[in-house]
C-alpha positions in Angstrom: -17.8 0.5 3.1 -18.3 4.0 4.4 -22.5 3.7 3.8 -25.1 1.9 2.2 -28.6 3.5 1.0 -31.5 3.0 -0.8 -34.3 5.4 -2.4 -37.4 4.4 -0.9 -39.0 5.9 -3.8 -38.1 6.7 -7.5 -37.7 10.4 -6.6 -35.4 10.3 -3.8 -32.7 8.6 -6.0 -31.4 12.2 -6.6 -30.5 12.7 -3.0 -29.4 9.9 -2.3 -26.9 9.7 -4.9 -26.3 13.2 -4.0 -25.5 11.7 -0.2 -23.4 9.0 -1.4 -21.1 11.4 -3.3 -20.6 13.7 -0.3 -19.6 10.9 1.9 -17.4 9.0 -0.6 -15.4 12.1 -1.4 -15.1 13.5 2.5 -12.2 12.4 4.4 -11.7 9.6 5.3 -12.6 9.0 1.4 -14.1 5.3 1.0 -16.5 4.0 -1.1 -20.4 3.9 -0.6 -22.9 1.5 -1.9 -26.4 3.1 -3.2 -28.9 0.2 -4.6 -31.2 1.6 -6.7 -34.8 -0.2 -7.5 -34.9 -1.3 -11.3 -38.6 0.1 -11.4 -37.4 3.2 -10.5 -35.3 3.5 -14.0 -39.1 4.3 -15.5 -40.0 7.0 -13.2 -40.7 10.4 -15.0 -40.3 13.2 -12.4 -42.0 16.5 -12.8 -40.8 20.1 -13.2 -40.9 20.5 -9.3 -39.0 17.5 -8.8 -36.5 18.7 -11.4 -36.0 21.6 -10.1 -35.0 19.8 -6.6 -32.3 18.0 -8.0 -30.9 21.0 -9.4 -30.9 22.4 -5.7 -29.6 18.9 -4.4 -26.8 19.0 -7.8 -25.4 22.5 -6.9 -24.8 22.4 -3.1 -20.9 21.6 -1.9 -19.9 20.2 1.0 -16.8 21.6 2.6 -14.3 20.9 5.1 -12.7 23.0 7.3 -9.1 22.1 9.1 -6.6 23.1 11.4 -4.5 21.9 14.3 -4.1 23.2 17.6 -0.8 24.8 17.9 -0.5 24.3 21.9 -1.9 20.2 20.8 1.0 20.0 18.6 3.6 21.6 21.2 2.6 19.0 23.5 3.1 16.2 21.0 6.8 17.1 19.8 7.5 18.0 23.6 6.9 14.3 24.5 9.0 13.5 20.7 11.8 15.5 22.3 12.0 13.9 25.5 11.9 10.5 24.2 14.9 8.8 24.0 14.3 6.6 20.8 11.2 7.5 19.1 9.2 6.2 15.7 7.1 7.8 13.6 4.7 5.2 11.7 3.1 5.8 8.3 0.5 4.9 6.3 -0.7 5.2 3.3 -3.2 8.1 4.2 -0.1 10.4 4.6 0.1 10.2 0.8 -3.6 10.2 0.3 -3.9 13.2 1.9 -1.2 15.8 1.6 0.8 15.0 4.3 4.2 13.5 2.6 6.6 16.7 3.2 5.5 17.7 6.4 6.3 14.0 7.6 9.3 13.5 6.0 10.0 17.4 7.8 9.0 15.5 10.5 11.4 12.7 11.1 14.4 14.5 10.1 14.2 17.1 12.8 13.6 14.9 15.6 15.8 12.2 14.2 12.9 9.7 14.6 12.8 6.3 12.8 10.4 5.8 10.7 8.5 2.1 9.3 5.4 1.8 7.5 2.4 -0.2 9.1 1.5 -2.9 8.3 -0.9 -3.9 5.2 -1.9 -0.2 4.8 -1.5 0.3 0.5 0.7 2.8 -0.1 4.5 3.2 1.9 3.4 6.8 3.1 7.2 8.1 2.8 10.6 7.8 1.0 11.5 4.1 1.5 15.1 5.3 -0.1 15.4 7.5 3.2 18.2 7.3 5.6 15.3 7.3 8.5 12.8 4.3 6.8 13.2 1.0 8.2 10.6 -0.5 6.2 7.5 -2.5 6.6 6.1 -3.7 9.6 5.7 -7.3 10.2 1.6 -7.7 10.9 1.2 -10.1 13.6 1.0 -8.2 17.3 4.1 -10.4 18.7 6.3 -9.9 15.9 5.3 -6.4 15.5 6.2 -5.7 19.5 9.4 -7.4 19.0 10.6 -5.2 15.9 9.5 -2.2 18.5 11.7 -3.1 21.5 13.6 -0.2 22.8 11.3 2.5 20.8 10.0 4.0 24.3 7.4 6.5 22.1 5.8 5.6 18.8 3.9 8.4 16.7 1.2 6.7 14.4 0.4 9.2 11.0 -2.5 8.3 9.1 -2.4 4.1 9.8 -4.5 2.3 12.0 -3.1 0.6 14.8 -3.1 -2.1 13.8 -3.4 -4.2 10.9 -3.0 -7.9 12.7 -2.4 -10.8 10.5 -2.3 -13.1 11.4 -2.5 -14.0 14.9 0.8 -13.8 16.8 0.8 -14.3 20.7 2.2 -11.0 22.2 1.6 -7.6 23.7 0.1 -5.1 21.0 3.2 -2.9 22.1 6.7 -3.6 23.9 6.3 -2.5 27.9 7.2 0.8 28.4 6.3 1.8 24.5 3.9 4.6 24.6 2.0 5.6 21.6 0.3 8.8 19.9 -2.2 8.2 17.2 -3.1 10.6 14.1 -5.7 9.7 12.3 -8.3 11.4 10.2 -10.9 8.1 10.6 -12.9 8.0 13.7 -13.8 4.3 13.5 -10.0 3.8 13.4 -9.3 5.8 16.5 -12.6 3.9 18.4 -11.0 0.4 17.6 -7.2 0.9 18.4 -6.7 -1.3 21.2 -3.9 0.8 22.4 -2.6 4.4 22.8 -4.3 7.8 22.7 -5.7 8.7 19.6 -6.3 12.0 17.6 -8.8 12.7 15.1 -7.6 15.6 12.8 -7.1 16.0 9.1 -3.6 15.0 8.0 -1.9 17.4 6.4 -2.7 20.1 9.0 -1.7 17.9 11.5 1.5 17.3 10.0 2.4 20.7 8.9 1.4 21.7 12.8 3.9 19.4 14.3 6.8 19.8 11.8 6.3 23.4 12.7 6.3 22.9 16.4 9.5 20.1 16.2 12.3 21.0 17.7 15.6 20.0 15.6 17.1 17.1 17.7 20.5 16.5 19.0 20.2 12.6 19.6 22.4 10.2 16.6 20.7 9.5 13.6 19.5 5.9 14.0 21.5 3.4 11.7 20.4 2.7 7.9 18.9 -0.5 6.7 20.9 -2.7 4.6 22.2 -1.1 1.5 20.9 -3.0 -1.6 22.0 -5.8 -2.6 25.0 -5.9 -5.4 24.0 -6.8 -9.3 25.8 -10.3 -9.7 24.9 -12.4 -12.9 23.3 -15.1 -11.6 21.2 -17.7 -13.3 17.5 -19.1 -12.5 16.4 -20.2 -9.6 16.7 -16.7 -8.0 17.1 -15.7 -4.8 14.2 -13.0 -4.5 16.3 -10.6 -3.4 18.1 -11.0 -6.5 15.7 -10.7 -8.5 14.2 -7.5 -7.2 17.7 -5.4 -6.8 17.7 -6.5 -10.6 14.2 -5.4 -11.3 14.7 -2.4 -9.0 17.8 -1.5 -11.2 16.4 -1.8 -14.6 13.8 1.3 -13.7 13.5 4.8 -13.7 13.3 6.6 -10.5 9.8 7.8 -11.6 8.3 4.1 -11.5 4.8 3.2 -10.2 5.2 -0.1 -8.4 2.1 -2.2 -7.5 3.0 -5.5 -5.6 1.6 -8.8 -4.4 3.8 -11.8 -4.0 3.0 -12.9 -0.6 6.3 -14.6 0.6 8.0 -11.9 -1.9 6.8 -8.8 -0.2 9.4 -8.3 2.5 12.0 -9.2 -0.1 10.6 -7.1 -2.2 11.8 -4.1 -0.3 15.2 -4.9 0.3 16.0 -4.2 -3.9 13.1 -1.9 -4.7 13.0 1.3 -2.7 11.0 4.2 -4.2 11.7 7.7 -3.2 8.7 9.5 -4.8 5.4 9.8 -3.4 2.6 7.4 -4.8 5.3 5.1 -6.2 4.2 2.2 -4.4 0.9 0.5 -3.7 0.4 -3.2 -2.1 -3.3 -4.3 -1.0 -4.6 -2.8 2.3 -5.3 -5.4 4.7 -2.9 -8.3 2.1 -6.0 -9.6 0.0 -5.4 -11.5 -2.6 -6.4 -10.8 -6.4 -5.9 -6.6 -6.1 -2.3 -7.0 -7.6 -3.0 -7.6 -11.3 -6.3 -5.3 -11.5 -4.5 -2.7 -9.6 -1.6 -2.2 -12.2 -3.7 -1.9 -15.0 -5.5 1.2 -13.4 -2.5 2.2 -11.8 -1.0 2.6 -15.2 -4.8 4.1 -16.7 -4.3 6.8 -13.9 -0.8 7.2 -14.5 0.0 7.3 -18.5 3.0 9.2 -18.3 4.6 6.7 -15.6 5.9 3.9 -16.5 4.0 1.4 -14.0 5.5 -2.4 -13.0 3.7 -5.1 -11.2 5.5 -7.4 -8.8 3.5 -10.2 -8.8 3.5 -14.4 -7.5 3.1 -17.2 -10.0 0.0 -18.0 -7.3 -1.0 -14.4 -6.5 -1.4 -13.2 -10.3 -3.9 -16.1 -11.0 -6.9 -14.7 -8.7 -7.6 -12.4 -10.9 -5.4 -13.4 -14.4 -8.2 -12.3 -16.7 -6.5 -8.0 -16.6 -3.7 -9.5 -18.6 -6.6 -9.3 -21.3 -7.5 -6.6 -20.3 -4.1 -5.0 -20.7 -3.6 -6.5 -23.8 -6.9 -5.6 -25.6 -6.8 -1.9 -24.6 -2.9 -2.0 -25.4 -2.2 -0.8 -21.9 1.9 -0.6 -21.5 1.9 -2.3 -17.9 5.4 -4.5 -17.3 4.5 -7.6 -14.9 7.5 -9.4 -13.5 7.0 -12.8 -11.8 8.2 -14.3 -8.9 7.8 -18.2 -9.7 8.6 -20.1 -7.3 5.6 -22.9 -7.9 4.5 -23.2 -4.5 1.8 -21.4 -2.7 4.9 -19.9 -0.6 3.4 -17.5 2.0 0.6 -20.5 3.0 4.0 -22.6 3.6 5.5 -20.0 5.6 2.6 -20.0 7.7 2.2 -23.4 7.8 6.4 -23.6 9.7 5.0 -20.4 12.1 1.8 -23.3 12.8 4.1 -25.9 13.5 2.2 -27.4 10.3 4.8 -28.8 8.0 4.0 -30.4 4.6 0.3 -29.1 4.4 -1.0 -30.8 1.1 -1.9 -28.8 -2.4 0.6 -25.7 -1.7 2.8 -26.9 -4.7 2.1 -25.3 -7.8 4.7 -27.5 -10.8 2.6 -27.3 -13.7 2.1 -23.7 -14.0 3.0 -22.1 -17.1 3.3 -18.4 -16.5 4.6 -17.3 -20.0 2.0 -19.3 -21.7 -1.1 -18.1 -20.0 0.0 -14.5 -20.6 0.6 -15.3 -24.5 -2.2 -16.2 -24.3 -4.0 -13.3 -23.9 -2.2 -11.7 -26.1 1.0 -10.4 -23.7 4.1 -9.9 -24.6 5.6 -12.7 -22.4 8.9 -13.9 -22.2 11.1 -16.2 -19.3 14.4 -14.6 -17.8 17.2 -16.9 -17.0 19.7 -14.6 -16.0 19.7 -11.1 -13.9 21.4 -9.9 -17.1 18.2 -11.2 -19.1 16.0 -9.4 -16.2 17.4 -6.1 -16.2 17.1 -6.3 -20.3 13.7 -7.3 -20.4 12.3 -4.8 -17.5 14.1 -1.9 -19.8 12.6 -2.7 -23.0 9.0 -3.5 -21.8 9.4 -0.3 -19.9 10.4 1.6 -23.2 7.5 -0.4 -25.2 4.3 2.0 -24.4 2.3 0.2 -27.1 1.3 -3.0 -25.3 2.0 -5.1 -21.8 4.9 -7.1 -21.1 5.4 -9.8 -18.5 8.5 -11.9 -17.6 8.3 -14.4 -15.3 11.4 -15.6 -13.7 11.8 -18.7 -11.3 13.2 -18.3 -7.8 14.2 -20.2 -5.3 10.9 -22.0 -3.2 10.1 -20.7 0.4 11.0 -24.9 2.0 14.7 -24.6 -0.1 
């Protein structure tokens, strides 16, 4: 929450709305809170007062940007000397304009590139030769997937998201690290590196104009993704998401949350578009669901898909009648793999075995969904998958969901 307000009398509301919009909309954009007093509903203002609010109505706030030139030189000067640098994005580089100029970026200094952790959208081309993929959250693991990276360039992320709480140094010794941001709370509460408050895009567009084109290798690819086999039920989820990933158009909108499924996730579904996919900032749980149906409100002309757990999807399973009553043409696929799998995960890093009430047997995924009125259907087969992700992409009069069961986290 960006700011909280309210009028201390009827005819401030005006204003203070007026405040609240200017701050919402001014990078960084966030939401505001204004409380307004339900006596002040019957207030009656007079023509002078009126007249202010036309004053307050009509005013713009605007920002101005830019990046120093000789900042920027500095920057890719220590890019260039490095001898295995990472670029690290977040969402905010899609947010705000920045997408080409990072992607400009990388590929002239031959720099890696992952996205942090927990930050919403990927914030580049995770179908690039450079991406590596998500960050893990926790400050050990995330220092171990960093060994050997000897400078690491943060672009609109915070440094970082930690969750949860792994034993280790914030960054491997000998890492240094340069922070862009355009959030100055962000840059105050970064335990490590030197940080940079600028807007995005011009600080992108200054530094891919400053970069150097590098001679070092191009760092190796990730794992290609895995072949289409016909397999039946219980997936591997890595199955089931190179089918998923296969059965849509490049110009899919993904929206994911399926805890233990979120790294697999990425190993079969790999965008290349900008705003193609959005997980929860910070890994709540209950945005998945809600998200997809305003994804796909925002986006009619997209066909939008939802990645979801048979635990994750039930924090907030009322939007499936939602979807359904305003004939909303969302496709849900489910990971079911009737455990509360991430909890178990975390329960083997706890040395925490066999914590009771993480199994989940009785759920009945295609029957909740009917109903509310879905078009619901069970895959046994990747063929089966890849059928049913194509025809309720192709069906833009109502929602579909099929829920497929995968193999348990404990298998």
């Amino acid at each position: 929450m960006k700011w909280a307000a309210e009028p201390a009398i009827a005819s401030e509301a005006p204003a203070v709305l007026a405040h609240a919009i200017h701050l919402a909309t001014t990078p960084p954009m966030g939401p505001v809170f204004v409380s307004l007093p339900m006596d002040d509903m019957q207030a009656e203002l007079d023509d002078t007062q009126a007249a202010d609010i036309a004053a307050v109505r009509e005013r713009k706030v605007l920002q101005a940007v830019g990046f120093p030139a000789d900042l920027a030189g500095q920057i890719c000067a220590r890019i260039e000397a490095a001898t295995s640098p990472a670029l690290i994005v977040g969402g905010d580089v899609e947010r705000y304009g920045a997408w080409d100029a990072v992607i400009g970026l990388a590929e002239r200094t031959q720099s890696v590139v992952w996205t942090a952790p927990l930050t919403g959208w990927s914030g580049f081309p995770e179908n690039h030769r450079l991406y590596q993929g998500m960050l893990p959250p926790g400050a050990g693991w995330l220092s171990q997937a960093l060994t050997g990276r000897d400078l690491v360039v943060v672009i609109g992320a915070p440094v970082f998201r930690y969750y949860p709480r792994v034993p280790g140094p914030y960054l491997p010794p000998g890492t240094g690290l340069i922070h862009i941001t355009n959030d100055p709370d962000e840059a105050a509460r970064a335990p490590v590196g030197d940080a940079i408050i600028a807007d995005l895009r011009s600080a992108a567009e200054a530094l891919f104009a400053a970069a150097k084109p590098s001679q070092r290798p191009a760092p190796p690819p990730r794992a290609p993704i895995p072949d289409i086999e016909h397999a039946e039920t219980p997936l591997k989820p890595e199955t089931l998401w190179a089918a998923v990933g296969h059965a849509a158009p490049p110009d899919t909108l993904w929206v994911s949350e399926a805890g233990s499924n979120e790294f697999p996730i990425t190993s079969g579904i790999r965008p290349g578009n900008p705003f193609s996919h959005l997980s929860a900032a910070g890994g709540g749980l209950g945005f998945g669901l809600p998200a997809a149906v305003g994804a796909q409100l925002a986006a009619p002309d997209r066909p939008v898909v939802a990645l979801m757990g048979d635990g994750s999807m039930h924090y907030a399973i009322t939007a499936l009648w939602t979807a359904s009553h305003y004939r909303i043409p969302l496709t849900i696929v489910v990971a079911s793999n009737a455990e509360y799998g991430v909890l178990k995960e975390f329960g083997k890093w706890e040395k925490t075995p066999g914590v009771p009430g993480l199994d989940l047997p009785a759920l009945n995924v295609v029957g909740t969904a009917a109903s509310y009125g879905v078009d619901a259907h069970e895959a046994h087969t990747t063929d089966e998958v890849i059928e049913l992700v194509e025809s309720g992409i192709a069906d833009r009069e109502r929602p579909t969901l099929i829920n497929a069961r995968t193999i348990p986290v404990d298998a």
